[in-house]
Residue, then its C-alpha position, 0 to 999 in steps of 0.5 A: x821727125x815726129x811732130x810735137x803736140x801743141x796745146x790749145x793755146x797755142x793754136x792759131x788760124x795761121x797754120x793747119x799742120x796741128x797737132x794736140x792732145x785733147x779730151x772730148x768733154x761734150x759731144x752733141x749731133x746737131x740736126x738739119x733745120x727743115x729735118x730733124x731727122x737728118x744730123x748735119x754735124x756733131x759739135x764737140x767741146x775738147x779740153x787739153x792737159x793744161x785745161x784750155x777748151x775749143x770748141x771743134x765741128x765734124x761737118x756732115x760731109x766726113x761725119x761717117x769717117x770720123x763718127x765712130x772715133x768720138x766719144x764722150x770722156x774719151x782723148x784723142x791726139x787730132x792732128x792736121x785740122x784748120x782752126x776758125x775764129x768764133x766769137x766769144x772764149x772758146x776757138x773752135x776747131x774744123x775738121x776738113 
């Protein structure tokens, strides 16, 4: 049975068994502190059809595997991924 897209909203810490349509309305690299020259992740704003945000992360440690499929302006369906409190009005999404 094919799993149903779930909208930002809907989404709490509880499960990682997630599916949602997002569109990738800012990307940035953030760089490592004692070297700028190394990035040690890339933070990304997503934003879904009925417009809700979440910030996600893609952490240095799969950042290869998934650079290459992000783009600004660009949607994508992400599924299976945890989700961490963070202070403020955003949630923000952590790709493991």
């Amino acid at each position: 049975m094919a799993q149903s897209i779930n909208m930002i909203n809907d989404l709490t810490p509880i499960n990682e068994n997630w599916k949602t349509k997002v569109r990738i309305i800012r990307l940035w690299e953030v760089p490592n502190y004692n070297n700028p020259n190394v990035v040690d992740s890339i933070e990304l704003v997503l934003v879904d059809e009925k417009g809700s945000r979440i910030q996600a992360s893609i952490r240095k440690a799969i950042m290869q595997r998934f650079s290459n499929m992000v783009k600004e302006g660009s949607c994508r369906i992400i599924a299976k991924f945890g989700l961490i409190s963070n202070i403020g009005n955003i949630g923000k999404l952590s790709f493991k």
